[in-house]
C-alpha positions in Angstrom: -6.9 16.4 9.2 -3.6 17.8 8.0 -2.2 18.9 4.7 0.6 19.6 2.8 1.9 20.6 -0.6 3.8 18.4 -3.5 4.4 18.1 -7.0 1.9 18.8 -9.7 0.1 21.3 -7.3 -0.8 18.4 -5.1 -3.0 19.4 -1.4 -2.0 16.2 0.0 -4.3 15.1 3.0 -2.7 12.8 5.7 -3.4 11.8 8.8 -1.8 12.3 12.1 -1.7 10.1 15.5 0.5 9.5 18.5 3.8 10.7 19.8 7.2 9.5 19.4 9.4 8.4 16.5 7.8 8.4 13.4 5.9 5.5 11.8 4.2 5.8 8.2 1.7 3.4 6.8 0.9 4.1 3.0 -2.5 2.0 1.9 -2.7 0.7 -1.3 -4.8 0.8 -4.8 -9.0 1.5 -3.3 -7.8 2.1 -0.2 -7.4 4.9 2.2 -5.7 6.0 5.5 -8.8 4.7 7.5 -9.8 2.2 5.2 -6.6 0.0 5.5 -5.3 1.1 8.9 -7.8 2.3 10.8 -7.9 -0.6 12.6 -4.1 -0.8 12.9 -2.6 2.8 13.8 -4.3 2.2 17.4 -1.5 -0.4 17.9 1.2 2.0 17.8 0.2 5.7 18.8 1.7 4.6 22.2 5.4 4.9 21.4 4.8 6.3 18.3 3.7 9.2 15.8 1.8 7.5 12.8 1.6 9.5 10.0 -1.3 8.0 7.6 -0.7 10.0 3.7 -3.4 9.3 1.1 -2.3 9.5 -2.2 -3.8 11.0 -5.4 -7.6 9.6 -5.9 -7.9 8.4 -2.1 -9.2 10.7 0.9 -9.1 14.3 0.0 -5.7 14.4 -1.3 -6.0 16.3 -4.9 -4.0 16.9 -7.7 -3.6 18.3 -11.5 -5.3 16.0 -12.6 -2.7 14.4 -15.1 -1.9 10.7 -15.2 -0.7 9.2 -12.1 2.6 8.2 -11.7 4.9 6.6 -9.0 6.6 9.7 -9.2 3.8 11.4 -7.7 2.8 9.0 -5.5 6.5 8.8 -4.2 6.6 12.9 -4.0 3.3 13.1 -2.4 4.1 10.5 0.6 7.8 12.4 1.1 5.7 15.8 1.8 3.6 14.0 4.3 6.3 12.7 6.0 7.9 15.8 5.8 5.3 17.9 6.8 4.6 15.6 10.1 8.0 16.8 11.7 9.1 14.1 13.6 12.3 13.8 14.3 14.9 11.6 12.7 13.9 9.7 9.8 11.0 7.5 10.0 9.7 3.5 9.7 7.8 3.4 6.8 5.4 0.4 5.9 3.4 0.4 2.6 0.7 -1.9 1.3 0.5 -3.3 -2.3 0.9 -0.4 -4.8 2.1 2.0 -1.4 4.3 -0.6 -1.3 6.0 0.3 -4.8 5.7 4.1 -3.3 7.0 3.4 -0.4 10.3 1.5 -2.1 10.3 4.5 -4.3 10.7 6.5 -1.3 13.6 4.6 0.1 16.2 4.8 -2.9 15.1 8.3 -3.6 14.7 10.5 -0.1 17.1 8.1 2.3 17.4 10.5 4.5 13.6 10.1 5.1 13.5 6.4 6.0 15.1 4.2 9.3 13.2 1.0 8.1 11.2 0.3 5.0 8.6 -2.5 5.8 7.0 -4.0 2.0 3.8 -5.9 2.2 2.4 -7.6 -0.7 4.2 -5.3 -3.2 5.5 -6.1 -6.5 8.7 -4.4 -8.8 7.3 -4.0 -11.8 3.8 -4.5 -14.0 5.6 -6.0 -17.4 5.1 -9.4 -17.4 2.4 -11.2 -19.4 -0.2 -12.3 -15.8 0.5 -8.5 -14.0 -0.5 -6.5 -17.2 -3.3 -8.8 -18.3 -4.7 -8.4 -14.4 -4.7 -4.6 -14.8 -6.1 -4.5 -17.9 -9.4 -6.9 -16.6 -9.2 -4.6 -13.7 -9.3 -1.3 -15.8 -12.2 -3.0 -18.5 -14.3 -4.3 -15.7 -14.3 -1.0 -13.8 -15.2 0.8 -17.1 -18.2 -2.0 -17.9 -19.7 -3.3 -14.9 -18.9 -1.9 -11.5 -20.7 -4.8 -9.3 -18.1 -7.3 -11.5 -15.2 -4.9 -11.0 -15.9 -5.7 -7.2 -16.4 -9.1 -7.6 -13.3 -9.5 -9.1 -11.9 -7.6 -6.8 -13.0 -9.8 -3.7 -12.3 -13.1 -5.2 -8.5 -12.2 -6.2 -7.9 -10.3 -2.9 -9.2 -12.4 -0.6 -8.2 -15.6 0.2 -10.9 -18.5 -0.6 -11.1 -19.5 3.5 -11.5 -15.8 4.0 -14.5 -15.3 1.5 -16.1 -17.9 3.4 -15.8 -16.9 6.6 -17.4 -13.5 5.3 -20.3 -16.1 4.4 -23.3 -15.3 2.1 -24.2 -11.9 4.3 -21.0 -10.5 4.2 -20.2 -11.1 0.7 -23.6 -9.2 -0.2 -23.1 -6.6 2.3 -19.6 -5.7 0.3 -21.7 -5.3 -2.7 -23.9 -2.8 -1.2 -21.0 -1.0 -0.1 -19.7 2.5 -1.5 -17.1 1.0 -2.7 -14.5 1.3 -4.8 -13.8 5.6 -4.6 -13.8 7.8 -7.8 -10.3 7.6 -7.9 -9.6 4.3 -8.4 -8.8 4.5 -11.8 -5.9 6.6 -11.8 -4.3 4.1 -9.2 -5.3 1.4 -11.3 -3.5 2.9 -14.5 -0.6 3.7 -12.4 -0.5 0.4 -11.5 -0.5 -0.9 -14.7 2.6 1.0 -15.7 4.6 0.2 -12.5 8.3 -0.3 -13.0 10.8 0.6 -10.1 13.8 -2.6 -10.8 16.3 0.3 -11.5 15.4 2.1 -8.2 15.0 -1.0 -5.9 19.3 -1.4 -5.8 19.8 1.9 -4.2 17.9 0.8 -1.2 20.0 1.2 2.0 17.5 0.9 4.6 16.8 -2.4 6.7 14.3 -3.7 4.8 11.3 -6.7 5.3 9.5 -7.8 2.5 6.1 -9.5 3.4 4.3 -11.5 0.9 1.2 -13.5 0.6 1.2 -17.3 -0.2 -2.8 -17.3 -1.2 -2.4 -14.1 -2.7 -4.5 -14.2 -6.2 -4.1 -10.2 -6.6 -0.3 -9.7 -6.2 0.9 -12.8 -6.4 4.2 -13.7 -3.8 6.7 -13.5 -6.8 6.1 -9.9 -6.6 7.9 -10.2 -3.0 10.3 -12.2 -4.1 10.9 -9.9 -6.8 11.2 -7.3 -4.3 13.8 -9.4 -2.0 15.7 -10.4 -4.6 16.6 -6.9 -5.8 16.5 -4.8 -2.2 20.5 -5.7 -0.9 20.2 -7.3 2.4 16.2 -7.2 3.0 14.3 -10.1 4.5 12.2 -12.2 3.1 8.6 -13.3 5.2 6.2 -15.1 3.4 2.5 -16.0 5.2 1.4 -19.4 4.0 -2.3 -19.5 3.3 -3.1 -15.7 3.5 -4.5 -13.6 0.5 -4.4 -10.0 -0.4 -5.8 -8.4 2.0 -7.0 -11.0 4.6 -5.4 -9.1 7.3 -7.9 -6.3 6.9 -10.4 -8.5 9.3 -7.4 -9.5 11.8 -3.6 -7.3 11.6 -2.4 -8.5 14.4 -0.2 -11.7 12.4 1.3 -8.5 10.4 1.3 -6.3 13.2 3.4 -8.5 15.1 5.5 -9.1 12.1 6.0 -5.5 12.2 7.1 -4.8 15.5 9.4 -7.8 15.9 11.1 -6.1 12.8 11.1 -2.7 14.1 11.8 -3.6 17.6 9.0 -1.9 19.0 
């Protein structure tokens, strides 16, 4: 259970598997290391080192305290990387707002990054839908918690997905934990995303992966992405939501490695 240091007086907790070249996965807004890709880092700690950073308000990874920014979030998952040592620059995959970090990461520290996978990320928060969503988001997690996570599940998961949780499953999600103490912070960050000036400066192979069910970050955010990344790809998954491939990576873990070659 590693740390480092970063900006703001930041003890940034990451998480270290594997050997070889390096591979970082940054989860997104709720999430964690474990709770996005616990059930995907086993897939590569063959061939490679995956380096897992959490971010300000998820694991153990703390902070000043003062708004959170992209900046931050950017700084904190270039110290992981750093502080992981592997050699050469590394692939780096983010998830919905780690994928704004991670495309922050990119234009600013290239000398960090060999490919920069995007899935289900977005370019900025501006527009009319994206700030009205973060705003329900930021009321609902200050008035009723159990419809904050309601919300949360019907926008980020498909509706073939919520079914196949069936009535069980959808109740057991309520009893849990869920979402962390954090989550605010991320969400307010969220809300204030805005990286179109940075997204230009890109110059690693890039894949953008979006989400043609997704209800929480909709595809136009990938395309958004695309569109402004020179030379990236462009992979969108009819039918998927959000965060579907929590129950079953392997479609994006495939998607991944055919990208990556490895």
């Amino acid at each position: 259970m590693p740390f480092t240091t970063a900006a703001r007086n930041s003890r940034v907790h990451y998480e270290l598997d594997g050997r070889g070249p390096g591979l970082a996965l940054v989860h997104g807004t709720g999430g964690d290391a474990d709770k996005v890709f616990g059930n995907v880092v086993g897939h590569f700690t063959d061939t490679r080192t995956v380096i897992r950073p959490n971010f300000s308000g998820s694991g153990r990874t703390e902070d000043d305290g003062g708004e959170l920014t992209v900046d931050l979030i950017t700084d904190q998952i270039a110290a992981a990387i750093r502080a992981a040592g592997t050699e050469g620059p590394v692939d780096l995959l983010g998830f919905s707002l780690g994928a704004v970090g991670a495309a922050a990461v990119a234009a600013t520290h290239p000398e960090l990054v060999r490919r920069l996978v995007l899935v289900a990320g977005w370019a900025h928060s501006t527009g009319p839908r994206d700030r009205y969503y973060f705003e329900t988001w930021q009321r609902l997690l200050a008035t009723d918690r159990e419809a904050f996570k309601r919300f949360a599940a019907l926008t980020g998961f498909s509706a073939a997905a919520l079914d196949r949780f069936g009535h069980e499953g959808l109740a057991a999600s309520l009893a849990d934990a869920w979402p962390p103490a954090g989550i605010g912070r991320q969400i307010d960050a969220g809300l204030q995303v805005d990286i179109r000036q940075l997204l230009p400066s890109i110059t690693a192979p890039t894949l953008v992966v979006g989400f043609g069910e997704d209800a929480m970050i909709p595809v136009e955010g990938s395309r958004q992405l695309h569109a402004a990344i020179p030379d990236s790809r462009l992979v969108e998954v009819p039918g998927e939501g959000h965060m579907d491939w929590f129950a079953d990576p392997t479609g994006l873990i495939k998607i991944t490695r055919d990208f990556l070659g490895s």
